[in-house]
Each structure stands twice: as structure tokens, then as C-alpha cells.
C-alpha positions as CSV (number, residue, x, y, z in Angstrom):
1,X,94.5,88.2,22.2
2,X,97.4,85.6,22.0
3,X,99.7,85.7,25.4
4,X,103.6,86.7,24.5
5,X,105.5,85.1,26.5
6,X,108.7,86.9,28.2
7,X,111.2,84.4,26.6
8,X,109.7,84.7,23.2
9,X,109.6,88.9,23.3
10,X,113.1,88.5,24.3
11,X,114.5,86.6,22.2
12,X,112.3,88.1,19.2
13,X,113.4,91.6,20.3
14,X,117.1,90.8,20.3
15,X,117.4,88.7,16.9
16,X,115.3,91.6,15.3
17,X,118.6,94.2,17.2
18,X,120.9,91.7,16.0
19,X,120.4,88.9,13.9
20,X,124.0,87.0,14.4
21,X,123.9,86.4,17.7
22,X,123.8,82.9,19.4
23,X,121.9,83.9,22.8
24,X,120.1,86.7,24.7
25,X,120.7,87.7,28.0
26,X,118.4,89.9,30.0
27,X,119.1,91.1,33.5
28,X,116.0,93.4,34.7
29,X,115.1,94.3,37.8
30,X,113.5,91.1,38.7
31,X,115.1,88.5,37.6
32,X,118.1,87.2,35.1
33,X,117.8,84.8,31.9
34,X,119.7,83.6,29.0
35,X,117.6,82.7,25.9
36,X,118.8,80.6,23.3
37,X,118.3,83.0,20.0
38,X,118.0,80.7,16.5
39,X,118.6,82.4,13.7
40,X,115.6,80.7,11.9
41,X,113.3,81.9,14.9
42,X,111.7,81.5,17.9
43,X,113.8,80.3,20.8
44,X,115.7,77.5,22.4
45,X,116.9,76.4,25.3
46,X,117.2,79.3,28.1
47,X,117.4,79.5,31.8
48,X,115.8,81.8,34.0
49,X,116.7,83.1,37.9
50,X,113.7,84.1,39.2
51,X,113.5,82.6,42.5
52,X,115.7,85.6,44.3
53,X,117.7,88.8,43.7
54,X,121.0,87.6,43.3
55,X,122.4,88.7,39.5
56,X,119.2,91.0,39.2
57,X,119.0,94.8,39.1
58,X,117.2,94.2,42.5
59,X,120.3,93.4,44.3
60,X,122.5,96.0,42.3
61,X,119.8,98.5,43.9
62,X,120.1,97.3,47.0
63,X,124.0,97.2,47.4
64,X,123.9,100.9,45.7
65,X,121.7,102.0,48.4
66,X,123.9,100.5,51.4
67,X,126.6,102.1,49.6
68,X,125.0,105.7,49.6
69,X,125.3,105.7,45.7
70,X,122.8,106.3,43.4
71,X,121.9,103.0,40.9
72,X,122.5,105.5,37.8
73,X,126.1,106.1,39.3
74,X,127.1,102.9,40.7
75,X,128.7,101.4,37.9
76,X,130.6,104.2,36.7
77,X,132.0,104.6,40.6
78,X,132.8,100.5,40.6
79,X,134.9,101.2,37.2
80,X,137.0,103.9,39.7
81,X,138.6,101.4,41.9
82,X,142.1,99.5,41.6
83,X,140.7,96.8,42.8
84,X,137.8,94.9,44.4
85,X,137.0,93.5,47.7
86,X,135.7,90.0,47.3
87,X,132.3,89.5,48.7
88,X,131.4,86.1,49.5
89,X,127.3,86.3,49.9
90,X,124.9,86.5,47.0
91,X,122.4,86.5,49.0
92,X,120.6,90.4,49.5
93,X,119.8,89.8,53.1
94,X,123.3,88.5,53.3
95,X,125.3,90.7,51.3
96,X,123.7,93.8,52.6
97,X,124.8,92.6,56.2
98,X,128.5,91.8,55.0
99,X,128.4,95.3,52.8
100,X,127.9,96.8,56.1
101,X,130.7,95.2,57.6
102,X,132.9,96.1,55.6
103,X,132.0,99.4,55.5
104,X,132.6,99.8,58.8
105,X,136.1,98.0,58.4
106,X,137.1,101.0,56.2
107,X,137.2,99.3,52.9
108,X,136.9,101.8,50.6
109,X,133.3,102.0,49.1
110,X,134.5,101.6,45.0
111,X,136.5,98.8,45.8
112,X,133.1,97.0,47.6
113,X,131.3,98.2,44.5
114,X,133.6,96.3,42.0
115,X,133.5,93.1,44.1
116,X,129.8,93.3,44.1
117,X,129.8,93.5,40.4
118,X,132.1,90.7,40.2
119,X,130.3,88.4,42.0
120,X,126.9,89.6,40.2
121,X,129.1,88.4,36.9
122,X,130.0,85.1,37.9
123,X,126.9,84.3,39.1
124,X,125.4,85.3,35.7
125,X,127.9,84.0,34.1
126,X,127.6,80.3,35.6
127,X,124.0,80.4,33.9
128,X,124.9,81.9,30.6
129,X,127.6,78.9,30.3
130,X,124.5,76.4,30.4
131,X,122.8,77.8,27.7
132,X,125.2,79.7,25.2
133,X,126.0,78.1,22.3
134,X,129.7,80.2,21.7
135,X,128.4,83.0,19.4
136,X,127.5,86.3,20.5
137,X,125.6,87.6,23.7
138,X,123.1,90.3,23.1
139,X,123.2,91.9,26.7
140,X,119.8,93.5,27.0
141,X,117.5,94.5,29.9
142,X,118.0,97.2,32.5
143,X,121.0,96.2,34.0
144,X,122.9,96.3,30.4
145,X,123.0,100.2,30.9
146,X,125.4,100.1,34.0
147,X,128.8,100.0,32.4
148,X,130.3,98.0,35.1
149,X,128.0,95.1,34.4
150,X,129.7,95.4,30.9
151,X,132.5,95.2,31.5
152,X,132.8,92.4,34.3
153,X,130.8,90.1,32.0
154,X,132.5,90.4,29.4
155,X,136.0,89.4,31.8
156,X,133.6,86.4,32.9
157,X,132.6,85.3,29.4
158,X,134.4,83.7,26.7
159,X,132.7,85.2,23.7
160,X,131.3,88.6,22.3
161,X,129.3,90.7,24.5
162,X,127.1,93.2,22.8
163,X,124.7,95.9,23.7
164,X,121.9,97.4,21.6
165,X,120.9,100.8,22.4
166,X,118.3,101.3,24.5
167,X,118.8,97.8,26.1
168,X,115.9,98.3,28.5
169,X,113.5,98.1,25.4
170,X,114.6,95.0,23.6
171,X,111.8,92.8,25.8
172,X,109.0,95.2,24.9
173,X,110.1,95.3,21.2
174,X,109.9,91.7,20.9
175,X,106.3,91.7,22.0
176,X,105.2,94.2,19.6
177,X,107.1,92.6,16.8
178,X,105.0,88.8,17.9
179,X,101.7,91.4,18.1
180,X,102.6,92.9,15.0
181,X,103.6,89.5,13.4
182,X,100.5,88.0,14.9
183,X,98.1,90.3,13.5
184,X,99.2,89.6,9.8
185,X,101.3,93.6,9.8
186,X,105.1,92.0,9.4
């Protein structure tokens, strides 16, 4: 049984969703990466954050929870504020601690949400520009259902952002289409 690689399901998954795009990216709960996407096939360049929970669903559960808002809920309740309260650490441990803070400063709770996202965005965003080739982002993984996240990254980058449905799937798709492809079926 050949092994599938993450990066190859990805990127397999999202040019079979959409075949004009330029690059993929996929924020799970995990980790963060944008794939270069071909059009002829396979992959190109991409870069991956696995190494900690910054711009991963990981730390957008985390900061939900100090919040007291479900993950399901805290994008829509980020979109609800005027205007966000910058948060300078990335970092979970970090963040957490300064989330807390201001908390307890009175800062309202939607505005801490909406600086959180922000600063999820650019730190995304500062990958995606060493990897995307200007043509369409196909916004897949987890994280691409919290319309916060949408919106924010699209602000942060200069080009199309677009999301399948079912975002979540795209990865797993991709690995059946390689199976599928593999075994002589496509």
C-alpha cells in the first residue's frame, strides 16, 4: 500500500474542488500549510507550521475556551465587534496569559476575539506570501469553516480566497482520489 503523503492529498483534493487555483491552504487543528497547486498535477513548493499552535485551529480552541465561547461560535462572535484589541503574543502559553489580562482589564470579549483572529491572519498570511504564486487560495481544512478566519484572510491577502464546501474534507478527498488513482479506478 503506497504512503499518501499530507501535501500530496491536499493539494490533489483541492485541484480536484477547484482546478484554477494557484495554491492550497489548510489550517487544521494541528498545524498550518500552503501547498503550491499545478494545474498539470502534483505539487510544488509549500510550507508547513508544524512546530507550535500559533495560526492552527489549536490555538483558535484555546483562545475560545479562555474566552468562555464555544469554537463553533467564536468566529461569528469576533465578526460582532467594531473593533479589535491588538494582541501582541502568538504564542498559546503566551496569549492565553495576555487574553486573561485583558479580560480582566475589561476589554470587551468580541473585540479580543477579532484581534485574535487578526493576528492568526497575519501570521498565516506571512507564510502563504512565500509560497503563493498570485492566483487563487483554496482555503480548506477545519479552520476554513469559522467565518472570521474568512474574512481576516482575505483583508490579509492580496488575491482570491475561496472555500469549497465541506472544507474539512478536502485532505481526505485527495487521499482517496491518489488511492483511487493508484489502484488503476480514475
Amino acid at each position: 500500500c503506497p504512503v499518501v503523503t499530507e501535501i500530496r492529498a491536499c493539494a490533489t483534493g483541492a485541484r480536484w474542488l477547484s482546478p484554477d487555483i494557484g495554491s492550497a491552504l489548510d489550517i487544521g487543528g494541528q498545524d498550518s500549510k500552503v501547498v503550491e497547486v499545478p494545474r498539470e498535477g502534483g505539487f510544488g513548493r509549500f510550507e508547513m507550521n508544524d512546530r507550535c499552535a500559533a495560526g492552527t485551529g489549536r490555538f483558535l480552541e484555546v483562545m475560545a475556551a479562555t474566552l468562555g465561547c464555544s469554537v463553533e461560535d467564536f468566529g461569528a462572535e469576533a465578526l460582532r465587534a467594531e473593533r479589535p484589541v491588538h494582541v501582541n503574543s502568538m504564542c498559546t502559553v503566551f496569549a492565553e496569559s495576555e487574553v486573561v489580562s485583558l479580560i480582566a482589564r475589561g476589554e470587551d470579549r468580541r473585540r479580543i476575539a477579532l484581534g485574535l483572529h487578526i493576528a492568526t491572519a497575519r501570521r498565516v498570511a506571512t507564510m502563504v506570501s512565500r509560497i503563493h504564486t498570485g492566483k487563487r487560495i483554496l482555503f480548506v481544512g477545519g479552520v476554513a469553516n469559522n467565518p472570521c478566519m474568512v474574512q481576516v484572510l482575505r483583508d490579509e491577502l492580496s488575491c482570491e480566497l475561496a472555500v469549497p464546501e465541506r472544507p474539512e474534507l478536502t485532505v481526505a478527498l485527495g487521499a482517496a482520489l491518489v488511492g483511487l488513482r493508484d489502484a488503476g479506478q480514475v
